[in-house]
N, C-alpha and C positions, 0 to 999 in steps of 0.2 A: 310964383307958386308952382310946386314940383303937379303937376297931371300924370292920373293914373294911369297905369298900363291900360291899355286899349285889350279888353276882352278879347279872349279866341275865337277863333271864328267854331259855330256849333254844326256839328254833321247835320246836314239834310238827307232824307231818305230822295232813294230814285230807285223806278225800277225800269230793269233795262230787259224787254221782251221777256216779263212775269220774273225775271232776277233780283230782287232785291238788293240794293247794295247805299251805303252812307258816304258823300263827299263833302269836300271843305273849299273847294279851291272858290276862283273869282269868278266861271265858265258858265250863271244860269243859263244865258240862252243855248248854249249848246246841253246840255242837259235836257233842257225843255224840249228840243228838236229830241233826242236820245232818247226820252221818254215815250214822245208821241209816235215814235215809229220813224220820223226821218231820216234817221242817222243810220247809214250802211245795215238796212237791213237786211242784205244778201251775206254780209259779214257774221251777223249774229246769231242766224237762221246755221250756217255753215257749223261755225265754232258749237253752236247747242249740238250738235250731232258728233261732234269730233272731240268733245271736252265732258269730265265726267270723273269719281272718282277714279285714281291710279293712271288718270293719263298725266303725260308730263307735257308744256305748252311754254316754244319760246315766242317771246313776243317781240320782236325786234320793231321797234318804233313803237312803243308805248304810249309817248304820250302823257296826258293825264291821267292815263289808266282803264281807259270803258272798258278795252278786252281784256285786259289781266285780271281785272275785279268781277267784271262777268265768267271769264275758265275759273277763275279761285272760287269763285258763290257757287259753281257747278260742281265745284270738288277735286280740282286740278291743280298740282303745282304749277307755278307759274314764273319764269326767267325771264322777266322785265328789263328789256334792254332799251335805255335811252340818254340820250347825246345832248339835248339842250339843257341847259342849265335852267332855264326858269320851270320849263315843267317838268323838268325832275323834282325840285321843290314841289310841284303840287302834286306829283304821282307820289312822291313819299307821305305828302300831310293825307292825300286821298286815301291812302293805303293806314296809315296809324290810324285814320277815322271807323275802319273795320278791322276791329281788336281780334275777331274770330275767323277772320278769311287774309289778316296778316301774317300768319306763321305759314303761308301758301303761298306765299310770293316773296321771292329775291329779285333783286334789284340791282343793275350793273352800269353802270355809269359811263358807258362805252358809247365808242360808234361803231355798228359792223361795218366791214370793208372787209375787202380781199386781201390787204397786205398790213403787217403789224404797222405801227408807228402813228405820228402825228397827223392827225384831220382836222380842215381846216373846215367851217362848217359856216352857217349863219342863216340868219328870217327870211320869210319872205314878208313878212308887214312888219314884226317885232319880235322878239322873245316868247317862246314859249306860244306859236301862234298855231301850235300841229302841225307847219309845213318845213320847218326847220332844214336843209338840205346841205349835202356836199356842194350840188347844185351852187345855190347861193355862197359859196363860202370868198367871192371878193367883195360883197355887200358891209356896207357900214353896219356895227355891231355885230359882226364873226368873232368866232372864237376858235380856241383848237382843242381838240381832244382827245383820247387814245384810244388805238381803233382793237377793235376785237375781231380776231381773225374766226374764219366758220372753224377752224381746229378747236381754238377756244372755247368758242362759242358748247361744241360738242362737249369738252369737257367739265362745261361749268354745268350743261344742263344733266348728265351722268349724273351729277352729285344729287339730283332731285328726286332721282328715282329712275327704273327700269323697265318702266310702263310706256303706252303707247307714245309716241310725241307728235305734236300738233304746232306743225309753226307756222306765224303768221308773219307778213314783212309787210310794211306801209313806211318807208324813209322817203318819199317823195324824190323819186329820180334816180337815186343809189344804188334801186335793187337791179336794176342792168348787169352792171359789175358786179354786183355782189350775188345774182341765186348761180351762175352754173358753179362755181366754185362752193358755193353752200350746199346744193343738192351733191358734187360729190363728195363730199364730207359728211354728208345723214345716214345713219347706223342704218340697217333695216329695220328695228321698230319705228321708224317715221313712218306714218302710215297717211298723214293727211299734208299738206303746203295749200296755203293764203298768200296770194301775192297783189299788191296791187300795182298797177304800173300806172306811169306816169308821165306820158309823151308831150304835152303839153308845156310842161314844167323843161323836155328837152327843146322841144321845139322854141319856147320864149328865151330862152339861151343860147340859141343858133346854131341847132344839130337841123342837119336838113332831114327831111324825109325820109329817103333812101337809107342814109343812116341808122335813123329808129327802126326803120323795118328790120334792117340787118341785127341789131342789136335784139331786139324783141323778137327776132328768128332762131339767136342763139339761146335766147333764152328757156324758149321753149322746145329746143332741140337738147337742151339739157335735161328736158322733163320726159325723154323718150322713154315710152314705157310704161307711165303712168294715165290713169285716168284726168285729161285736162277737162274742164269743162270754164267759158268764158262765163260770169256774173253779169249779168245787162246787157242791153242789145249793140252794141258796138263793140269791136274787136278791140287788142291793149295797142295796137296803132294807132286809133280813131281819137280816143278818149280817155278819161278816168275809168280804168277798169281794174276789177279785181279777176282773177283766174283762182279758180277752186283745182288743186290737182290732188290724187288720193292713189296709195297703192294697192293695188288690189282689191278696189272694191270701190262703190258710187256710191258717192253722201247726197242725198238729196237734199237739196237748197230753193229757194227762190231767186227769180233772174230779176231781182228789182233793180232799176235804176238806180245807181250811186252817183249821187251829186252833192256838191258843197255849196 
C-alpha cells in the first residue's frame, strides 16, 4: 500500500536576542542554547549595533542561518555565503520559512578563498555540522566546491545595495588565508568585520604554534588602521575567538565568552 507523503516540516518561532525569526531545520537543541543566550552572544550583541535598515551584511559561513535571519529581521540585506551541502539545504528551507525577511537574503553556494577554483572541503563529525572546513577537506565525506574569490565576493555584494557593509567570517580555519586578501578588497563603506579564528581547529591538524601566531599576526596586520577589539578573554592564538574590528568608529559589544 502506497504511504502518504510525510508532512513538512512546520516553522517554529525562535527569538534570537528579542529578534524574532521562524526555522524548519533538524537543530532544536542548538536553537534552544540560541535562544537562551548561549550561543555567541558577543556575536549578536555586535551585529545588533552594525546591522539595521540600508546596511548591506556578507555573511560568509552561514550556516543555517542564525546571523543572516537575525541582519535580515534587523533590516539588512544579507549575502549568505555557504559551502556545505547539507546546511545549505537547511539555510534555504530556514530562509523560505521567513516569507517576509526572505526577499533580504541572497544566497551563494560558494566557498570564500583567496584563489578562484575548486575546494575541497569536509565535516568535522558530519554534514552540515557548523564546522565544515578546508581544514578537514582529506576527511571521509569531502566534497568539492567553487570558490568565491573576495573580487567576487565584492561584486555580488554591490548588487544589494550601497549602504554600509558588515561582514562577518566564521569558516572554521579558512579565515587565515582568506581576511588579508578580503580586507584589501573592502570598498570603503565597510565600516564593521566579524572574524572568528580558529587556532585549535589548526593546531589538531598539525600547524605548530609559532606558525599560528605568525598567521594570526598577518592577519591582524592586515587590519592596520582599524579599531580591533578581541570578544572574550583569550587572545585568537589562545582560543575560539571572535575579533570585533570597525572603521572609524567603536561598536560597543559584550566580551562574553564564546564557547561550543
Amino acid at each position: 500500500m502506497t504511504q502518504p507523503p510525510s508532512a513538512a516540516p512546520q516553522p517554529r518561532p525562535v527569538r534570537l536576542a528579542g529578534v524574532a525569526i521562524h526555522v524548519v531545520d533538524d537543530k532544536p537543541t542548538f536553537w534552544a542554547r540560541a535562544e537562551a543566550g548561549d550561543w555567541e552572544p558577543e556575536t549578536l550583541d555586535a551585529l545588533a549595533a552594525a546591522t539595521g535598515p540600508g546596511v548591506v551584511m556578507l555573511d560568509i559561513g552561514a550556516w543555517v542561518g542564525p546571523t543572516a535571519l537575525f541582519a535580515a529581521a534587523r533590516g539588512a540585506r544579507v549575502l549568505a555565503v555557504e559551502a556545505d551541502p547539507a546546511a545549505l539545504r537547511e539555510l534555504n528551507a530556514n530562509i523560505a520559512a521567513n516569507p517576509t525577511l526572505a526577499p533580504r537574503i541572497s544566497v551563494l553556494a560558494r566557498a570564500a578563498a583567496p584563489e578562484p577554483g575548486q575546494i575541497r572541503m569536509g565535516p568535522a563529525r558530519k554534514p552540515g555540522d557548523s564546522m565544515s572546513s578546508i581544514i578537514h577537506g582529506g576527511r571521509d565525506g569531502a566534497w568539492d566546491v567553487e570558490a568565491a574569490t573576495p573580487a567576487a565576493l565584492m561584486m555580488a555584494v554591490a548588487a544589494l545595495g550601497d549602504g554600509p557593509l558588515t561582514v562577518k567570517i566564521d569558516i572554521e580555519g579558512g579565515e587565515y588565508a582568506l581576511l588579508p586578501p578580503l580586507v584589501a578588497a573592502l570598498p570603503d563603506r565597510a565600516t564593521t568585520l566579524l572574524c572568528a579564528f580558529h587556532p585549535r581547529i589548526l593546531a589538531a591538524a598539525g600547524v605548530d604554534t609559532d606558525t599560528i601566531a605568525a598567521l594570526t599576526a598577518g592577519c591582524l596586520q592586515a587590519l592596520q588602521g582599524w579599531f580591533v577589539q578581541v570578544l572574550g578573554e583569550e587572545g585568537p592564538c589562545e582560543a575560539l575567538s571572535t575579533v570585533l574590528t570597525a572603521r572609524n568608529t567603536t561598536i560597543a559589544c559584550s566580551r562574553a565568552d564564546r564557547r561550543r
